[in-house]
C-alpha positions in Angstrom: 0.0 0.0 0.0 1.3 3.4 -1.1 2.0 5.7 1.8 0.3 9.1 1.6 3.3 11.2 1.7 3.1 15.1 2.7 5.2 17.9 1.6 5.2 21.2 3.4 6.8 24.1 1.5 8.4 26.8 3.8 8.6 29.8 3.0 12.5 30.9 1.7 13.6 33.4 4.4 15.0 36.5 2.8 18.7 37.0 3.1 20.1 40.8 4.3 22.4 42.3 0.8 25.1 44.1 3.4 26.5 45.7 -0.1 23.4 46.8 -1.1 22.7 48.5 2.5 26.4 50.2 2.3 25.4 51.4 -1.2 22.3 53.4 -0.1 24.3 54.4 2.9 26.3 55.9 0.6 24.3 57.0 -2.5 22.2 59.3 0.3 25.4 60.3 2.2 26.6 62.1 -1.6 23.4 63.2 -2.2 22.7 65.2 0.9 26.2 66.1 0.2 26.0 67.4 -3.0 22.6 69.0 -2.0 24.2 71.3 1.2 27.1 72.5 -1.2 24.8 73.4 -3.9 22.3 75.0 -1.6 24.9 77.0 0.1 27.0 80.0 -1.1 30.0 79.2 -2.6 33.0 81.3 -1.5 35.3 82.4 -3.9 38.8 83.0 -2.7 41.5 85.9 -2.6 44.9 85.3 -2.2 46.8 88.4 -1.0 49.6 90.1 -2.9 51.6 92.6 -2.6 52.2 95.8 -4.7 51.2 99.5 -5.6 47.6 100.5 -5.9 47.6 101.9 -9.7 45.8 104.8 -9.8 44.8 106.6 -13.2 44.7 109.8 -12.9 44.5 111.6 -16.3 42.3 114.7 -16.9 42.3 117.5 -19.7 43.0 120.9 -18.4 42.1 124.1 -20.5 45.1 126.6 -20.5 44.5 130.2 -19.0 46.8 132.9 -20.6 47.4 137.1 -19.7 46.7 137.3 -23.5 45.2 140.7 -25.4 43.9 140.4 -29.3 45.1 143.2 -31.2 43.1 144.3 -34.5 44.4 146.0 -37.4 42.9 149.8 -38.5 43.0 149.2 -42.0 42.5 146.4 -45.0 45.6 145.3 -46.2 48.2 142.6 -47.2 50.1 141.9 -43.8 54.2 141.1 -43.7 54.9 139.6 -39.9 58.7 140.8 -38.6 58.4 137.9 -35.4 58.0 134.3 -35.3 55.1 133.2 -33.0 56.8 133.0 -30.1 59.1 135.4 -29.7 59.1 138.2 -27.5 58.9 141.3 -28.5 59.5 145.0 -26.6 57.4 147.9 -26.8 57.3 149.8 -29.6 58.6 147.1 -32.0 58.0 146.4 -35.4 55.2 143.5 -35.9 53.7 143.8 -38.9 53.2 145.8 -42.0 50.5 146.4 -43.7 50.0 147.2 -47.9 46.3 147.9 -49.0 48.6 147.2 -52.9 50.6 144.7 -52.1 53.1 147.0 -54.1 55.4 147.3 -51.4 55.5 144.6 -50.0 56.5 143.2 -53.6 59.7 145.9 -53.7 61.0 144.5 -50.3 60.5 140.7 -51.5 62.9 141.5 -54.7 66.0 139.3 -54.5 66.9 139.7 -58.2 69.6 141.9 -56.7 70.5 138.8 -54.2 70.5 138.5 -50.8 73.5 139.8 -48.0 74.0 138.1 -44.9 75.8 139.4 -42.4 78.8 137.3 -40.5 76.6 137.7 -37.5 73.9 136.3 -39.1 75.6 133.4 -40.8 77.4 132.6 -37.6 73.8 132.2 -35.7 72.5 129.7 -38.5 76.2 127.4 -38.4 75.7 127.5 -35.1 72.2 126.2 -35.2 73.4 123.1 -37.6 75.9 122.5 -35.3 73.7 122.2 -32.3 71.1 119.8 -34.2 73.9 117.5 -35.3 75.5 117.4 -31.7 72.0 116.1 -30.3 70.4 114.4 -33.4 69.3 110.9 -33.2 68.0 108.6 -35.6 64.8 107.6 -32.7 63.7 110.9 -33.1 63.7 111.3 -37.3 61.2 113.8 -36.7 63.2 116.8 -35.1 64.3 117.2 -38.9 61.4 118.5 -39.7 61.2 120.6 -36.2 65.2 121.8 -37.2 63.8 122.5 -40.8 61.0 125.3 -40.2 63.4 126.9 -36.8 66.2 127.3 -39.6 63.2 128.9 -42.0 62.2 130.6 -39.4 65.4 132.0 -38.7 66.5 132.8 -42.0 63.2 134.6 -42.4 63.8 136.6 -39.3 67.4 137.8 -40.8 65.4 139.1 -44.4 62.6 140.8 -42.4 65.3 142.9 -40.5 67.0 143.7 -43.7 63.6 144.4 -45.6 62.6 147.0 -43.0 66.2 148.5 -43.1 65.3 148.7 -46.9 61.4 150.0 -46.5 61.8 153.8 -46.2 63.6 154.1 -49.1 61.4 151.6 -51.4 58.7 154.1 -49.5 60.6 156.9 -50.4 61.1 156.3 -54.2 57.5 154.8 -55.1 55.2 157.6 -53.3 52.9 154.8 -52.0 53.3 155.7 -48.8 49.6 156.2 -48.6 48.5 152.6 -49.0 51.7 151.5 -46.4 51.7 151.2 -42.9 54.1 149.7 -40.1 52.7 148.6 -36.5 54.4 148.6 -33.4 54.2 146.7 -30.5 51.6 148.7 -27.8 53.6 147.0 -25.0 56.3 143.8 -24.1 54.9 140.6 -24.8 54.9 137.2 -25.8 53.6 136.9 -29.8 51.2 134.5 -31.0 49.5 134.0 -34.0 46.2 132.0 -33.8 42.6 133.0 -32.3 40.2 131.2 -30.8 36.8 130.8 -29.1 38.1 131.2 -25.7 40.6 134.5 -26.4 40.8 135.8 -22.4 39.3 133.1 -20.6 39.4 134.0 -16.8 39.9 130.7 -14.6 36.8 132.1 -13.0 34.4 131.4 -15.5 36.0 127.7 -16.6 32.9 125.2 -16.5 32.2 121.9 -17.7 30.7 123.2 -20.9 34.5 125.3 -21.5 34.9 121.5 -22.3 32.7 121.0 -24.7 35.1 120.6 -28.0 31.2 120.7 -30.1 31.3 124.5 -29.4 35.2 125.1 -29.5 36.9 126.8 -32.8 40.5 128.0 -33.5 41.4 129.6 -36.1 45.3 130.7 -37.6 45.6 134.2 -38.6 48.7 134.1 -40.6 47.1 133.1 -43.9 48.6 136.1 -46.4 45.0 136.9 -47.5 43.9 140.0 -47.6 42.9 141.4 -44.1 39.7 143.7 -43.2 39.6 146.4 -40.8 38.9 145.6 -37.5 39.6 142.3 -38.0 41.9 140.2 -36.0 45.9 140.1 -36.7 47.7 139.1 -33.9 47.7 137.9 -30.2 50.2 139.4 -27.5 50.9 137.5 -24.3 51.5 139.9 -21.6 52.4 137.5 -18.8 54.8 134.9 -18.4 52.5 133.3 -15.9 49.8 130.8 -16.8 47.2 128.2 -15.8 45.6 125.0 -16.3 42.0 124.3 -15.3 40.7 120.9 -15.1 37.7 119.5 -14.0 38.3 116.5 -10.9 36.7 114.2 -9.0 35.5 114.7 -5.5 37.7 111.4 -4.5 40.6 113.2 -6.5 39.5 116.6 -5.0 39.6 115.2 -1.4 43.0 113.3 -2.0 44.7 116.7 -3.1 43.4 118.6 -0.3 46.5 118.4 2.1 48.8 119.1 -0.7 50.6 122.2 -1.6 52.1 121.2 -4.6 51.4 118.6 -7.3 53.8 116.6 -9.9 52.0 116.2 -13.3 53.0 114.8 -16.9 51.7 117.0 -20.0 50.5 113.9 -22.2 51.2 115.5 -25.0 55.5 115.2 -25.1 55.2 113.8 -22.0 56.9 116.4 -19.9 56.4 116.1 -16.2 56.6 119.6 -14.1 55.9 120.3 -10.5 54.0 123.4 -9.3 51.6 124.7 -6.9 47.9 124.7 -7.4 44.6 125.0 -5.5 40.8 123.0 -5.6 38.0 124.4 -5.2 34.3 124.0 -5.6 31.6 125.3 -8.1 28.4 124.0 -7.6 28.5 120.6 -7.5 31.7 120.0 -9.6 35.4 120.3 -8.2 38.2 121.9 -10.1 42.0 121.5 -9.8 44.1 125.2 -10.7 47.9 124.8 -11.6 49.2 128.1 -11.6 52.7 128.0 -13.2 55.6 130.6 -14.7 57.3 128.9 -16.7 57.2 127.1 -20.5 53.8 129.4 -21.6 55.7 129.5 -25.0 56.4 125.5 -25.2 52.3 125.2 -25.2 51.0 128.6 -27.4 49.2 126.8 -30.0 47.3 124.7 -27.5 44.5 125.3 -25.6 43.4 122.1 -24.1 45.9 120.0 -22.4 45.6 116.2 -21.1 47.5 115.5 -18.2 48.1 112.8 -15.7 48.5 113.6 -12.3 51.3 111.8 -10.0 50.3 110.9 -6.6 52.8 108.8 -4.4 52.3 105.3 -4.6 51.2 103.1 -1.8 52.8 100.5 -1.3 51.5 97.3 0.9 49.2 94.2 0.8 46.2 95.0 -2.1 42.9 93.0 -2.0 39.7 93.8 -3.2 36.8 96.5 -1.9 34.4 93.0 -1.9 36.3 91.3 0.9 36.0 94.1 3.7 33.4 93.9 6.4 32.7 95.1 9.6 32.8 93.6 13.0 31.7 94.4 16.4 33.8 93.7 19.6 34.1 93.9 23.2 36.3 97.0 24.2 38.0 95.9 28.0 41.0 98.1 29.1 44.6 97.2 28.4 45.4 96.8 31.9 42.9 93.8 33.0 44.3 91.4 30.1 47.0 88.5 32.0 48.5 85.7 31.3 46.9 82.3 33.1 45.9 78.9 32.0 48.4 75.8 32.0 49.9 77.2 28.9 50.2 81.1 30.0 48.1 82.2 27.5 46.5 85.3 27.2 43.1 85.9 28.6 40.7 87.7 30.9 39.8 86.7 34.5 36.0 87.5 34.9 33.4 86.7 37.5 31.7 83.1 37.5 28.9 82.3 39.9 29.4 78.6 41.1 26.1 76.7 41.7 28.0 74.6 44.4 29.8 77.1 46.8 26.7 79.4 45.6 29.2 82.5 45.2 31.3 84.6 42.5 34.2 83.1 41.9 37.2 84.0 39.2 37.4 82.2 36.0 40.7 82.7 33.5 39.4 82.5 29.9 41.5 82.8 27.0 41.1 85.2 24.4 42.3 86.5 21.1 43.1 90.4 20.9 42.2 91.6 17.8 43.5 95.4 18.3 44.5 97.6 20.9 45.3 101.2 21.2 46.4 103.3 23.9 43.5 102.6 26.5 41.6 99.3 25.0 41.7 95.5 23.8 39.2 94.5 21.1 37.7 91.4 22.2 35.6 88.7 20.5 32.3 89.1 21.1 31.5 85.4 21.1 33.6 84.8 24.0 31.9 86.9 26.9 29.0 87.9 27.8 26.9 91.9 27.8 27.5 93.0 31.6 29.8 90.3 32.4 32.4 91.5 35.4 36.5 91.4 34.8 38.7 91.4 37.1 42.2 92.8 38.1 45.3 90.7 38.9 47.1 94.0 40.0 44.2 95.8 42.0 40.8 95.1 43.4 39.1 97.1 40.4 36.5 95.2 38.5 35.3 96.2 35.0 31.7 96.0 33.7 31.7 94.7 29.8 29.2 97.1 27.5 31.2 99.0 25.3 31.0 98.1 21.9 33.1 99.2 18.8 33.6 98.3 15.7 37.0 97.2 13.3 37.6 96.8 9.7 38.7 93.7 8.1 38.4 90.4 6.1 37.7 86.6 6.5 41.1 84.4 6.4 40.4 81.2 5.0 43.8 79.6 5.2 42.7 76.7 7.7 39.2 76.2 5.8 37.1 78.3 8.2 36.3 81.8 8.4 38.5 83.9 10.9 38.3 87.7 11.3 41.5 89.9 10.5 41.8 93.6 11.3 43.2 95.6 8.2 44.7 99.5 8.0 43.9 100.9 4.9 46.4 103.1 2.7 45.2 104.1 -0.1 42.4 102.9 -2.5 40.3 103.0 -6.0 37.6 102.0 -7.5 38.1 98.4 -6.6 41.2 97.7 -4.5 42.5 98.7 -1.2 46.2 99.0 -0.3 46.7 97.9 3.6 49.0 98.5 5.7 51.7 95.6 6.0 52.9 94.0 8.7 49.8 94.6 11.3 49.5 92.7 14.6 46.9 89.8 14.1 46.3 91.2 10.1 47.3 89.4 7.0 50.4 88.7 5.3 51.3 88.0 1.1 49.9 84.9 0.1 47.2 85.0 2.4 43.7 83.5 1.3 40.7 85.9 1.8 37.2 85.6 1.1 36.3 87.1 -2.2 33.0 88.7 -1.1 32.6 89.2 2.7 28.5 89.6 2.6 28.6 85.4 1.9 30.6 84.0 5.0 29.8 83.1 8.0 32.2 83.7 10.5 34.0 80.0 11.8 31.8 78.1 9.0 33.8 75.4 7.0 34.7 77.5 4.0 36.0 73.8 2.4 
């Protein structure tokens, strides 16, 4: 007889996949990970160098001359007897004028040839000489500068010997009628060109004296005929001149404990040094160089770019983005000790012991983050508002509540945020030069926070 058998099934208990568990473990582990750096600011860092603070300071000045427009009385063909530039006395010979022209075409004869004295040829060989002493091929354009002075020169020499010539050309032609010769009215500097702003007063310099829309110049030695009335030459009666530029109130405030000021002329780049005031008109700020010397080296300009020389600071530069502002304890320099096993520097202050039930004194360590003459800066986190210090010297106790404030940056070096007291220099636009070298402050190389508003002071930075 076949025996009935029965089979149970159990059920197949579920083994634990340890790898699998580690895996989640750490598949959630990254992605909270991942999650907490992307949801938090990321801080970009600074390292600390040092050099100069470049500062750019380059502004165009309008030039202020002593400088009188003189007008001729009749029409006429005009001969000039200076070159622009010279300076002439009073009562000299500056121009003549010929309403014909027929005079003026006697005295330009040279079929009869022209006599130069030994004076006069000894002043030109002497001019050569000079130019090819101090000529150099880097600077092939003082030819053409040594070409139009020796033109200039020559020309000089046959204007003295056409006027020596000109009463007798008057006397023998009878056209003394349509000739005329004009002398200087006083000692000055000659110029030939007019223009827009003839007789500016540094006064009356705005920013629309700037406008170059509204600004015309024009050169009156053409040898067209001239009107009456009409403009025929410019005499500079001073030696002494100015330039006008409009500033910056930054720039205005940096120059206001200065007497004198070092500046480059942009245009041959010649530096000078003179004195010069600012001053205020409306809302702008104006610099005034006042100067006596080289009005002839600039006559045919009237605007002028310069760039103004301030002294360098040198130190430790970082950027305007990294400085905050900090609040600290201020205890007096006296109540700061040394205690602890390891003598460090600290404060004692008052504790109140819940076992003897009384005030008892407690050394804590702490950081000074600046001190002058009467106070240490303490950290904040590390007392208490109202908390007593005491003396190790005297009896005296000190009540914490005042409060001030320093100026620094985040150090990152260790991978948290630590505050560091700077001294600025000097500054721009977006860098600070700070003083190097500062008790608990930073040194080259140092790594800063980029942007102070994102850290969090003693955070994990990385």
């Amino acid at each position: 007889m076949q025996e009935n058998s029965k089979v149970v099934k159990f059920k197949k208990r579920r083994s634990i996949n340890i790898g699998v568990i580690i895996f989640i473990i750490i598949l959630i582990y990254t992605v909270l990970n991942v999650y907490f750096y992307l949801s938090k600011p990321q801080i970009s860092i600074y390292e600390v160098s040092e050099q100069p603070l470049s500062q750019e300071n380059i502004v165009q000045g309008v030039i202020i001359r002593e400088e009188k427009m003189v007008t001729t009385d009749r029409s006429g063909y005009v001969n000039y007897y200076f070159r622009e530039g010279a300076r002439v006395a009073k009562d000299a010979t500056i121009y003549s004028i010929d309403e014909s022209k027929k005079i003026y075409e006697k005295l330009t004869d040279t079929t009869g040839g022209i006599k130069f004295s030994k004076m006069d040829a000894a002043s030109i060989r002497k001019d050569i000489a000079k130019f090819k002493y101090t000529y150099q091929d880097s600077n092939y354009s003082d030819v053409y500068n040594f070409k139009d002075e020796i033109s200039a020169s020559i020309r000089n020499i046959l204007d003295v010997n056409l006027l020596s010539n000109m009463q007798e050309i008057i006397n023998s032609t009878g056209l003394s009628s349509n000739f005329g010769v004009v002398k200087a009215p006083e000692t000055g500097i000659i110029s030939y060109y007019s223009d827009t702003l003839d007789g500016l007063l540094a006064d009356n310099v705005s920013e629309t004296t700037f406008n170059m829309e509204q600004y015309e110049r024009k050169n009156l030695r053409t040898g067209e005929i001239i009107e009456n009335n009409q403009n025929v030459y410019k005499l500079l009666t001073e030696d002494h001149w100015n330039i006008v530029a409009p500033i910056s109130a930054e720039l205005a405030s940096q120059l206001q404990d200065r007497k004198t000021i070092t500046f480059t002329i942009m245009l041959d780049q010649f530096q000078m040094r003179a004195p010069f005031t600012v001053y205020q008109k409306g809302e702008s700020w104006f610099l005034n160089i006042a100067l006596d010397k080289y009005v002839t080296r600039y006559l045919r300009e009237r605007f002028l770019e310069i760039e103004i020389q301030l002294k360098a600071e040198s130190g430790l530069k970082i950027p305007k983005s990294a400085i905050t502002e900090k609040e600290f304890y201020m205890v007096p320099i006296e109540y700061f000790t040394n205690g602890g096993d390891s003598g460090e520097l600290g404060l004692v202050r008052e504790v109140y012991n819940e076992t003897t039930k009384a005030l008892e004194p407690q050394f804590t360590a702490c950081e000074i983050y600046y001190e002058d003459e009467t106070y240490g800066y303490v950290d904040k986190e590390t007392f208490g508002i109202n908390d007593y210090i005491l003396s190790d010297k005297t009896t005296d106790r000190f009540r914490i509540s005042l409060v001030g404030k320093l100026e620094g940056v985040y150090n990152v070096n260790k991978g948290y945020a630590v505050f560091r007291r700077i001294e600025r220099l000097s500054e721009n636009d977006e860098y600070v030069i700070i003083k190097k070298g500062t008790k608990r402050g930073l040194s080259v190389y140092d790594h800063i926070a980029l942007d102070a508003t994102n850290v969090i002071e003693s955070a994990v930075i990385y």
